[in-house]
PAZAFI-935191 format. One record per residue (C-alpha): residue number from 1; residue in three letters; y, x, z. Coordinates in pm, whole numbers, plus 50000, padded with zeros to 5 digits. Example, Ala and Ser with C-alpha at 12.3 -4.5 7.8 and 13.67 -1.06 7.14 Angstrom:
BEGIN
    nr   rest       Y       X       Z
     1    ALA   49550   51230   50780
     2    SER   49894   51367   50714
# end
This chain:
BEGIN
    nr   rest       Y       X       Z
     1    UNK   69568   79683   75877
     2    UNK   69409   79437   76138
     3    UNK   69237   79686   76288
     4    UNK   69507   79946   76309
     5    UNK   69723   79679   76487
     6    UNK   69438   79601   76687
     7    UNK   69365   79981   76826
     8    UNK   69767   80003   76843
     9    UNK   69789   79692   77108
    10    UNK   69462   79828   77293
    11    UNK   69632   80207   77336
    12    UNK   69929   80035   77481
    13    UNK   69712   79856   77720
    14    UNK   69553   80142   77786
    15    UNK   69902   80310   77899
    16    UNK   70009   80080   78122
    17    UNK   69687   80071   78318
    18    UNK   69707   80430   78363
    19    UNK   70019   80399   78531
    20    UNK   69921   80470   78876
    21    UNK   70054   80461   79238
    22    UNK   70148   80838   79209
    23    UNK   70357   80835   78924
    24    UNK   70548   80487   78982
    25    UNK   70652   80717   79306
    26    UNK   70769   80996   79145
    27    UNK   70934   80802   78853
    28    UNK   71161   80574   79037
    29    UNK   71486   80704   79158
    30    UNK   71501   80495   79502
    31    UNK   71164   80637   79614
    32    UNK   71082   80957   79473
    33    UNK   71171   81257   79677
    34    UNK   71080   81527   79488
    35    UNK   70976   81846   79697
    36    UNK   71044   81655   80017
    37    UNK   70758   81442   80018
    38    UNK   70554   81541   80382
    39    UNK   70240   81644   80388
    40    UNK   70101   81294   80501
    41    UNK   70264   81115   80233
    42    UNK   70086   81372   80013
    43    UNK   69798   81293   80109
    44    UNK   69851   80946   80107
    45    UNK   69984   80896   79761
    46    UNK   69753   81165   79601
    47    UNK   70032   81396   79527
    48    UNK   69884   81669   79598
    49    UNK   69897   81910   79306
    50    UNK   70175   81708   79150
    51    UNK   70436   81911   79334
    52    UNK   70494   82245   79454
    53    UNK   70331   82349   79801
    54    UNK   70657   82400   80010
    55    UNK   70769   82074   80182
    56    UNK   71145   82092   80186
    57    UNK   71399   81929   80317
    58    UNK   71698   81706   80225
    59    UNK   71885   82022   80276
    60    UNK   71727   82249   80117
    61    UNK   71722   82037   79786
    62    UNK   72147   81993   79808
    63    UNK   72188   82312   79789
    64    UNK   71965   82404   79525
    65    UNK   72142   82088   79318
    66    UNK   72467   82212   79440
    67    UNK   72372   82587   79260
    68    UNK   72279   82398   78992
    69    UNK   72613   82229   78937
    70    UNK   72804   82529   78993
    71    UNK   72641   82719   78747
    72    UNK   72683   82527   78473
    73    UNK   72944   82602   78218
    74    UNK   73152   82255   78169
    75    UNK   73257   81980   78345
    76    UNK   73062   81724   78144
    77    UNK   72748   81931   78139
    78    UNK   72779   81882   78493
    79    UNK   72854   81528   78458
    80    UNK   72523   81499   78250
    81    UNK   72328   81704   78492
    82    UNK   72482   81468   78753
    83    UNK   72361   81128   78587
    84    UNK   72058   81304   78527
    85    UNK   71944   81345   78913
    86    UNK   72105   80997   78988
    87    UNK   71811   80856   78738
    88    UNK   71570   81106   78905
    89    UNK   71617   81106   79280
    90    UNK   71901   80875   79436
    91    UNK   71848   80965   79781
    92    UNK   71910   81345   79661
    93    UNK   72211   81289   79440
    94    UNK   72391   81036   79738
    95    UNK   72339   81340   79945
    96    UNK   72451   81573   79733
    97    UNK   72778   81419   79616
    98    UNK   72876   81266   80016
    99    UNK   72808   81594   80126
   100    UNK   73076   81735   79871
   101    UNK   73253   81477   79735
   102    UNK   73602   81679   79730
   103    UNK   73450   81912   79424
   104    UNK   73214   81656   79297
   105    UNK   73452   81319   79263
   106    UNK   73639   81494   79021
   107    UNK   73301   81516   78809
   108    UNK   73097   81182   78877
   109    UNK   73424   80990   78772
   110    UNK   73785   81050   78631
   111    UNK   73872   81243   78485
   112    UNK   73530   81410   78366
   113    UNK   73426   81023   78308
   114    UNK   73597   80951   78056
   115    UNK   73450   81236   77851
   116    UNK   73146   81073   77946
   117    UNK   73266   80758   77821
   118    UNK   73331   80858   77483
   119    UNK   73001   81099   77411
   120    UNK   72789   80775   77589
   121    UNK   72555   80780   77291
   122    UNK   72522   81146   77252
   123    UNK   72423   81218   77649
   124    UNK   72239   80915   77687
   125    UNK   71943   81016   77888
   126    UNK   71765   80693   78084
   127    UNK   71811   80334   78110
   128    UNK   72054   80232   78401
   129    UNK   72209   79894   78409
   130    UNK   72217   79611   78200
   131    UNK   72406   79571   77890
   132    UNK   72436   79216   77790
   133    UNK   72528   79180   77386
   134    UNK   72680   78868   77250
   135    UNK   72363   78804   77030
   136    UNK   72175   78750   77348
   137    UNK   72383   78482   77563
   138    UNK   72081   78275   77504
   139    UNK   71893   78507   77705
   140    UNK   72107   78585   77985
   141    UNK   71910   78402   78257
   142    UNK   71596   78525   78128
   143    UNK   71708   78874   78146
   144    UNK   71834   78848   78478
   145    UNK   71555   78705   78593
   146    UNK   71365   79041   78661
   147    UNK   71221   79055   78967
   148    UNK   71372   79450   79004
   149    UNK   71743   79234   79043
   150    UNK   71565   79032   79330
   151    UNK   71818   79285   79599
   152    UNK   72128   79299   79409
   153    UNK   72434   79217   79626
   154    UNK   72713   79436   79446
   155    UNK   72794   79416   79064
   156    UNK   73062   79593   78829
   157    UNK   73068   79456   78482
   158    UNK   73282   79606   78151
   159    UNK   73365   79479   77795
   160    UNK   73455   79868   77735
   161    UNK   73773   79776   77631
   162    UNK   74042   79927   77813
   163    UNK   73837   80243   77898
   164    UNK   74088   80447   78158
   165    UNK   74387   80559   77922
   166    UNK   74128   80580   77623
   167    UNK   74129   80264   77499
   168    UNK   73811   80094   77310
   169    UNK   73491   80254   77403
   170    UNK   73238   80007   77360
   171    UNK   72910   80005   77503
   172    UNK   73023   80353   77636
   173    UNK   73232   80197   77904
   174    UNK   72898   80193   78114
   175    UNK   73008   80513   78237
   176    UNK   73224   80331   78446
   177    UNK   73008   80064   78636
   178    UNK   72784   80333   78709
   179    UNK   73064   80569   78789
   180    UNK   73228   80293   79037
   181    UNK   72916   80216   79224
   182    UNK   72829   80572   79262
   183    UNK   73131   80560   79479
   184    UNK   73045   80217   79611
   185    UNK   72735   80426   79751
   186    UNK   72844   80704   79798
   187    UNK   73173   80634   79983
   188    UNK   73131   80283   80130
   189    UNK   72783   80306   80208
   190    UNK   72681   79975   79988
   191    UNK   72241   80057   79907
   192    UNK   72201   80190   79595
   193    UNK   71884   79905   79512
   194    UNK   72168   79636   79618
   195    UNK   72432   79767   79309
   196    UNK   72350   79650   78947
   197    UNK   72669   79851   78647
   198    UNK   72679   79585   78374
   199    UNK   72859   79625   78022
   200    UNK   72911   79284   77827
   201    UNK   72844   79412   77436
   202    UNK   73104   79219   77223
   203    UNK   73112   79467   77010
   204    UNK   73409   79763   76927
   205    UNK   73715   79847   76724
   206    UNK   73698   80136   76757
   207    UNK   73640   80327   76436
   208    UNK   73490   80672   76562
   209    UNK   73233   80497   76757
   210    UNK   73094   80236   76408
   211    UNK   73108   80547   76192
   212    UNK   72901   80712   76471
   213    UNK   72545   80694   76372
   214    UNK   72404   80743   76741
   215    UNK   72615   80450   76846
   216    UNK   72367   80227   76979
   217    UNK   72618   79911   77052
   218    UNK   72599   79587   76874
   219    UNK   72772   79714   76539
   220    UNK   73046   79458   76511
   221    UNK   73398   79409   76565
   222    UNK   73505   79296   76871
   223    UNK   73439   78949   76913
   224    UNK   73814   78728   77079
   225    UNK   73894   78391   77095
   226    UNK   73662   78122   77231
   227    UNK   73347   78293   77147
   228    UNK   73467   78555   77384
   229    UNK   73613   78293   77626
   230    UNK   73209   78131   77594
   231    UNK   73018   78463   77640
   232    UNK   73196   78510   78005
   233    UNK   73192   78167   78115
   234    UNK   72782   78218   78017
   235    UNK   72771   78503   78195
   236    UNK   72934   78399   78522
   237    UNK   72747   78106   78542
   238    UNK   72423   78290   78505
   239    UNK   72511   78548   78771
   240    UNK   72628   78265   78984
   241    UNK   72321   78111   78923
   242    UNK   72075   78375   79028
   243    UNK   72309   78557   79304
   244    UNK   72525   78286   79491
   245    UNK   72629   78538   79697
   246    UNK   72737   78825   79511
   247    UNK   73044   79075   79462
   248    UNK   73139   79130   79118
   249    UNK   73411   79356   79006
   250    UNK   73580   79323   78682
   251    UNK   73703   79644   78553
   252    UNK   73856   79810   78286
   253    UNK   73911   79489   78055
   254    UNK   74218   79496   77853
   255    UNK   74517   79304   77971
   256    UNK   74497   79046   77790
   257    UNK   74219   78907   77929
   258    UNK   74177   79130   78281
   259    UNK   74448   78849   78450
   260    UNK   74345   78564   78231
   261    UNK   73992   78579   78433
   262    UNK   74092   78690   78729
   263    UNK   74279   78379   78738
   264    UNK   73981   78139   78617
   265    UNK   73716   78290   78844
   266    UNK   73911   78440   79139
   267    UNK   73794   78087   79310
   268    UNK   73494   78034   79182
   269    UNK   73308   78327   79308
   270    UNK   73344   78616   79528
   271    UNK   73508   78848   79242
   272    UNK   73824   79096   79217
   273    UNK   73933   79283   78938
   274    UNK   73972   79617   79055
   275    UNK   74218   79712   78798
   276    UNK   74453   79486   78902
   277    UNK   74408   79484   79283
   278    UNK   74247   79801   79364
   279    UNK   74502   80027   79186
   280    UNK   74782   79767   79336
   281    UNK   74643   79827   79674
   282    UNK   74576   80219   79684
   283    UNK   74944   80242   79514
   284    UNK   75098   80021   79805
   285    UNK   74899   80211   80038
   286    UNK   75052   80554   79938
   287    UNK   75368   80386   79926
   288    UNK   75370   80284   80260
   289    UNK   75193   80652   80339
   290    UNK   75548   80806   80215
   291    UNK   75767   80584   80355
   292    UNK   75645   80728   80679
   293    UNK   75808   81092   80574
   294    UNK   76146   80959   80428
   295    UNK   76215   80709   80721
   296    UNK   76351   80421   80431
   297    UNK   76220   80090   80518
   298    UNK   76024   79893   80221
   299    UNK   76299   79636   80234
   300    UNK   76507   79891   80072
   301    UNK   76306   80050   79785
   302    UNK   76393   80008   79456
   303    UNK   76063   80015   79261
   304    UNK   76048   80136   78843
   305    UNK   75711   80060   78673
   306    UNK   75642   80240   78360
   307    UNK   75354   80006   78208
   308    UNK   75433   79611   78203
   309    UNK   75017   79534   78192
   310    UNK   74738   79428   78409
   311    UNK   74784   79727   78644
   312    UNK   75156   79767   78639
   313    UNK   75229   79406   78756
   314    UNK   74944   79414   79004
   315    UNK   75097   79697   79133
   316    UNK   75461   79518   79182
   317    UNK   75332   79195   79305
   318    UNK   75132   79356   79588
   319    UNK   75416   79551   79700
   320    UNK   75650   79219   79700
   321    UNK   75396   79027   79871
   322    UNK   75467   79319   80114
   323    UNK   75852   79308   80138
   324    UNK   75828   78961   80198
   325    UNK   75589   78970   80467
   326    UNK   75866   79280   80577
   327    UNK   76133   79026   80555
   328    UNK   76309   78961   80210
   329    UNK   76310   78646   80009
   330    UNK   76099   78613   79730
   331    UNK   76335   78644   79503
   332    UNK   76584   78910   79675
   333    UNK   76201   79129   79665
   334    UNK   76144   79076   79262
   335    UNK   76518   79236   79239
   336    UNK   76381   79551   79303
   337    UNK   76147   79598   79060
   338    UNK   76223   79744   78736
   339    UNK   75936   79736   78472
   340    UNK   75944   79904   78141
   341    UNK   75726   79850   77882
   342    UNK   75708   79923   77467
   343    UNK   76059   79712   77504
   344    UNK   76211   79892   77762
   345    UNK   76316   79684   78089
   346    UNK   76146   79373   78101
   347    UNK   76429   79121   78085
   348    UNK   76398   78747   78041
   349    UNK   76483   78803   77617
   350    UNK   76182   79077   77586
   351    UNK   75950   78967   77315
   352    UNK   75601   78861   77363
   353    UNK   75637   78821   77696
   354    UNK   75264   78768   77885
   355    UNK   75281   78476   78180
   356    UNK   75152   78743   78422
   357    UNK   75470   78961   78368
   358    UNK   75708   78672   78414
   359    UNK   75758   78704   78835
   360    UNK   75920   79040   78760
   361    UNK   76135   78988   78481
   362    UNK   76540   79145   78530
   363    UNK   76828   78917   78397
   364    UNK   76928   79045   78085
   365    UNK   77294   79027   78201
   366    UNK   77252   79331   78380
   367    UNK   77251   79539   78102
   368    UNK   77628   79478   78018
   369    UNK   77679   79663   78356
   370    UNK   77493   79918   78302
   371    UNK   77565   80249   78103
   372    UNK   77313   80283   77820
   373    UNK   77189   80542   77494
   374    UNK   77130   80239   77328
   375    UNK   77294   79915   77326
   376    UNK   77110   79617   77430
   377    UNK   76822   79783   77538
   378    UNK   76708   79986   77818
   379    UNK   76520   80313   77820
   380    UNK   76322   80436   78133
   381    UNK   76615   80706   78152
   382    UNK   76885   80403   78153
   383    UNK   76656   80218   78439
   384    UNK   76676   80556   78640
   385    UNK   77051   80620   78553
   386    UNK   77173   80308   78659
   387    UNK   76910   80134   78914
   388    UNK   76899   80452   79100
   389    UNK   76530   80356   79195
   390    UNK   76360   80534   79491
   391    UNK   76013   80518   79328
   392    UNK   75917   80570   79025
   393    UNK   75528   80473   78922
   394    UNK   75346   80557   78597
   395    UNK   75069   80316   78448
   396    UNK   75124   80344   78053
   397    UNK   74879   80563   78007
   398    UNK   75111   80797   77801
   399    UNK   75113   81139   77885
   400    UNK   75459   81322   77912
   401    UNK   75655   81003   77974
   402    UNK   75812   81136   78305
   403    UNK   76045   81372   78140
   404    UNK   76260   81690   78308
   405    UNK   76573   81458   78221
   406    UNK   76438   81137   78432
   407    UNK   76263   81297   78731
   408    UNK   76587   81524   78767
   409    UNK   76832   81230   78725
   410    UNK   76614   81028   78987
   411    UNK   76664   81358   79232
   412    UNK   77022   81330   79199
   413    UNK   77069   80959   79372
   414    UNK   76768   81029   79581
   415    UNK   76696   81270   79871
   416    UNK   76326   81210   79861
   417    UNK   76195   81100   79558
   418    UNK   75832   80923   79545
   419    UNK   75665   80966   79207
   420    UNK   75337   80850   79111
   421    UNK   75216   80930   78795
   422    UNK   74909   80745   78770
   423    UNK   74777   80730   78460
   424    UNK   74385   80833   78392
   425    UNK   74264   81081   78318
   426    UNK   74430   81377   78313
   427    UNK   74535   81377   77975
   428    UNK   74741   81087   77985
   429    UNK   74951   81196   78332
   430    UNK   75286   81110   78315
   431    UNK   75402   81454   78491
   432    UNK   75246   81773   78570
   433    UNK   75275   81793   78962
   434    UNK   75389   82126   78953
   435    UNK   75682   82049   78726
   436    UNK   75774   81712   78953
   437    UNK   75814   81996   79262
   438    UNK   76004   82247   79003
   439    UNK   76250   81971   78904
   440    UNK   76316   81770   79225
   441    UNK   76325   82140   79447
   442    UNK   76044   82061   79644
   443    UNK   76200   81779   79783
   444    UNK   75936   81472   79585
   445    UNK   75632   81317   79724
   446    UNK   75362   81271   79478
   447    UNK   75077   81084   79404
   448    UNK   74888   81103   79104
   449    UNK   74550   80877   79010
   450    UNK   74350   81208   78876
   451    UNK   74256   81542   79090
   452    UNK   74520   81811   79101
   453    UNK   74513   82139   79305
   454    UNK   74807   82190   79578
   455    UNK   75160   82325   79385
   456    UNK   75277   82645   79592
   457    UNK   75672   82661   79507
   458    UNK   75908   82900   79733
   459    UNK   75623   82997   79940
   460    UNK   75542   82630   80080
   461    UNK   75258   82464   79988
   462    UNK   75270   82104   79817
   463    UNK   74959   81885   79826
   464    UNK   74892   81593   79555
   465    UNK   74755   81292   79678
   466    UNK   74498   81141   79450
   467    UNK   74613   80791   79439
   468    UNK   74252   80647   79359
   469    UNK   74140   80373   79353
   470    UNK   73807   80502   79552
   471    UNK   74014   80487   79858
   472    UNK   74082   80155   79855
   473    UNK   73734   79956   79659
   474    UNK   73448   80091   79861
   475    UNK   73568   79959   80177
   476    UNK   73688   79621   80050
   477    UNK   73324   79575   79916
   478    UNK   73162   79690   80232
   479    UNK   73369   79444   80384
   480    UNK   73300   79152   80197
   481    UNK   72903   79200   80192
   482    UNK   72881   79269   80559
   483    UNK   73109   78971   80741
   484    UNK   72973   78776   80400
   485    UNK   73318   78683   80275
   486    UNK   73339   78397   80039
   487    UNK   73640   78498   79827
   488    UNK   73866   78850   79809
   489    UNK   74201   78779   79826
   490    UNK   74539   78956   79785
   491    UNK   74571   78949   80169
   492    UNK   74264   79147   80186
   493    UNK   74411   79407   79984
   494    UNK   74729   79455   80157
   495    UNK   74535   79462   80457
   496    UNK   74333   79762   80310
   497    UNK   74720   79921   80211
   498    UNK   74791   79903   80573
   499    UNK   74471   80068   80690
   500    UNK   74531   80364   80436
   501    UNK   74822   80416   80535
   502    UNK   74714   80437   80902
   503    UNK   74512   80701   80834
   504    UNK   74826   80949   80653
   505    UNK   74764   81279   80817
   506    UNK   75129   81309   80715
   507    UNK   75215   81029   80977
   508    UNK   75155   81284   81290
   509    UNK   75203   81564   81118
   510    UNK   75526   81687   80894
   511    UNK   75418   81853   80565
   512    UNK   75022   81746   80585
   513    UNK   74851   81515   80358
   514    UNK   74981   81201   80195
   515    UNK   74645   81080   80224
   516    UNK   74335   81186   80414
   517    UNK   74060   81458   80206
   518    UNK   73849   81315   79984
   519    UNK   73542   81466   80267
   520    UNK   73623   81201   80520
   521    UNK   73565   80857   80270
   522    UNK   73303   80755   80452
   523    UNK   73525   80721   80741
   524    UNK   73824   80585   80523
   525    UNK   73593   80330   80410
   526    UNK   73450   80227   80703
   527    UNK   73833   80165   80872
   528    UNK   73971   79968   80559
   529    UNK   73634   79752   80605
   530    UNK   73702   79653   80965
   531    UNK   74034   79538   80831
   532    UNK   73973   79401   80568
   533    UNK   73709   79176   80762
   534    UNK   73961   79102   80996
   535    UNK   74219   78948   80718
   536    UNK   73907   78777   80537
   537    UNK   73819   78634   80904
   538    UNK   74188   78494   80934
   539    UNK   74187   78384   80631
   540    UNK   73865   78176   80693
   541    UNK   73642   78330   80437
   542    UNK   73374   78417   80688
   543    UNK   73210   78306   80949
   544    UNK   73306   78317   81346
   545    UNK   73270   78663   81482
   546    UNK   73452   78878   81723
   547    UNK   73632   79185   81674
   548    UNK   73283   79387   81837
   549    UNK   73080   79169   81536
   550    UNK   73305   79304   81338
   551    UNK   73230   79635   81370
   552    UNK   72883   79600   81406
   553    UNK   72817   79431   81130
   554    UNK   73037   79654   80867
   555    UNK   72867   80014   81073
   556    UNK   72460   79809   80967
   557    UNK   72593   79749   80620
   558    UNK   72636   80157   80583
   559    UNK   72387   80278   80407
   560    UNK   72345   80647   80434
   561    UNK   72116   80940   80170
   562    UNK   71849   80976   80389
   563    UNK   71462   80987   80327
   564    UNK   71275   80626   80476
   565    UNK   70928   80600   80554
   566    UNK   70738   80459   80218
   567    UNK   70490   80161   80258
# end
């Protein structure tokens, strides 16, 4: 037995000593470069042999990739075959997916995500990431301690919780870290060797995935409580610990704990949750987009929020801390908002009431105005009968919710209805577009937070604006990393709203865009980062600069899929 163990340890040595320069090249995903290695760097790292003679370009390899994609015969396959050159050649797959990122967004994150999500352990291909499980909070330093972290600047952690409108995924959530940096890359410009996707493994109720005997989580239910509370105050501190300086993104955490640490760490580190603020700012953003076309000031929306959680409050208090700023009081703003949740209207008597949902609560009085199907309680159809609101947003995650008999009853007190159905992915929509245009005769503006083609109805075209939240994070992110912001605030977000909606092609010109193509994020995100820097500089996050440090700081930050020289 000795010596088998023996011969066993000395062929493992053996491996790793055989690990030469030439392979570590062409197995890591920041340098390799496939075909498009030169013919000095051939000779240079004895490659020679390894790789086909023809020395192609960056070029030539997208569109090969880009053949590939096409011709495969699902979404998720080419979600798989996606992931698959991410872990293969980064420089290739940034290329590939900036170069077309109006076809390929749809695929590298929702909706096609959150299939990815949920077959996690089936497609699983290559490490990426860390995932951090509960048994090892002893270790966290240690693991973080890798040298390979030593250039991480940009993190986006998950419990798996809350995945999109799919609830509990477990350690399958990691689709979404590395699905949000991907854009952090791709669209902001933030280095790929500077982004670290981290899932926090407190295990899963979810039924499907224990009974699943590929699941590779930590096989437990999900831990709550203070042992939960302990495991995230032993992660921060680590991170904190070993990157003083970093941007971490909370996302996709259920709502009963996505405000809760917000709150605690929202000081304590540069950190957003993305959930909260990002969807609240690309919402607000669109909002302020459409207000453009119908010519009614913010002051005198009147706002109805399907979804009383993490997102749907986020959403509200943004867009308050924008009528205030417009001119109303604070309280005269929270007037005009009308949430609805499992209860119907929020209302001061609403059971279970969470402390985040309290600024927007209606006074239960109201309801003996009001004409309702049932007494004492108010539907979403009651909130639309009677508060005649001139937006209507959907964040339940319920699919269908926006009936013919609402979005028709809205029409009918307003001459422009704005209707966001926002719910990811596609299967939990509120609306179908097409039916929104059918039922309002053309006459709504829509925003939805998956992909949907333009609606032709009566010979005019209708385009959807993807209300996304990958308008609206990338740039924030670029902006904190390159004017080295201490905190992101609320402030910074509005100030990204604003800058989106600068940019509505539907501002100059009547019937265009609501927002601009997915093609020009790059240019998106580099405009919400000069503004954002701007707020964060007024706010006195940063250091002195000027405007022109401004800019050049966030244009150096940009990283951009091209092939360096290798030393």
């Amino acid at each position: 037995m000795n010596d088998f163990t023996n011969l066993g340890s000395q062929i493992d040595a053996s491996v790793v000593a055989s690990v030469t320069l030439d392979q570590a090249i062409l197995e890591n995903p920041l340098l390799n470069r496939g075909t498009a290695f030169t013919v000095e760097e051939r000779d240079a790292f004895h490659l020679h042999g390894l790789l086909p003679d023809q020395v192609e370009t960056l070029e030539d390899q997208v569109a090969r990739q880009l053949e590939c994609v096409r011709g495969l015969a699902s979404n998720l396959d080419r979600y798989v075959f996606l992931r698959d050159l991410q872990d293969t050649n980064e420089t290739l797959y940034y290329a590939l997916i900036t170069e077309h990122l109006d076809e390929l967004l749809p695929i590298i994150y929702t909706p096609t995500v959150g299939a990815g999500c949920q077959q996690f352990a089936h497609i699983y291909r290559r490490p990426r990431g860390l995932f951090l499980s509960l048994p090892n909070k002893d270790r966290l330093d240690q693991i973080l301690a890798n040298p390979r972290f030593d250039k991480v600047e940009c993190i986006v952690v998950t419990d798996g919780e809350r995945i999109l409108g799919l609830g509990d995924q477990g350690i399958g959530g990691m689709g979404i870290p590395i699905g949000k940096l991907a854009i952090y890359s791709g669209c902001g410009g933030i280095d790929p060797a500077a982004t670290l996707p981290i899932t926090l493994d407190v295990g899963t109720n979810n039924l499907e995935r224990l009974a699943d005997p590929m699941y590779f989580g930590w096989r437990h239910e999900r831990v709550r409580g203070q042992e939960y509370d302990d495991f995230i105050e032993a992660f921060v501190t680590a991170v904190r610990k070993r990157w003083p300086n970093v941007l971490l993104q909370w996302e996709d955490f259920h709502k009963n704990n996505a405000n809760r640490l917000l709150d605690k760490y929202r000081d304590q580190l540069c950190t957003f949750n993305d959930d909260i603020q990002g969807t609240a700012s690309v919402a607000t953003g669109t909002l302020l987009s459409a207000i453009q076309i119908t010519g009614t000031p913010l002051t005198e929306q009147r706002i109805a929020i399907l979804g009383g959680g993490s997102a749907g409050i986020g959403i509200a208090d943004l867009i308050k801390r924008a009528m205030v700023e417009a001119g109303l009081e604070p309280d005269e703003a929270a007037k005009r908002f009308f949430v609805v949740g499992r209860y119907g209207l929020v209302t001061e008597q609403t059971p279970n009431l969470d402390t985040f949902q309290l600024g927007f609560v209606q006074d239960s009085k109201l309801l003996n105005e009001w004409e309702l199907d049932q007494e004492g309680k108010a539907s979403l159809l009651d909130v639309v009968r009677n508060a005649k609101p001139t937006v209507l947003i959907g964040v339940a995650g319920q699919a269908g919710m926006f009936t013919e008999e609402i979005i028709r009853e809205m029409a009918s007190h307003v001459d422009r209805p704005i209707v966001f159905p926002l719910s990811n992915p596609t299967s939990c929509v509120e609306a179908q577009p097409a039916d929104i245009i059918t039922w309002t005769d053309g006459r709504a503006i829509i925003g939805t937070g998956s992909p949907f083609q333009p609606v032709e109805y009566k010979g005019k075209t209708y385009h959807i604006a993807q209300t996304n939240n990958s308008y609206i994070f990338p740039g924030v992110g670029l902006a904190a990393l390159a004017v080295q912001s201490t905190r992101v605030t609320d402030g910074m977000f509005l100030a990204a709203a604003r800058a989106l909606a600068e940019l509505s092609p539907a501002k100059s010109t009547p019937g265009a865009r609501l927002l601009p193509k997915l093609d020009k994020m790059r240019d998106v995100s580099f405009h919400i980062a000069v503004a954002v820097s701007k707020q964060a500089l007024a706010e006195g996050l940063t250091p002195k600069m000027n405007d022109a440090e401004i800019l050049r700081r966030v244009h150096d930050k940009m990283w951009a899929p091209k092939y360096r020289p290798i030393r």
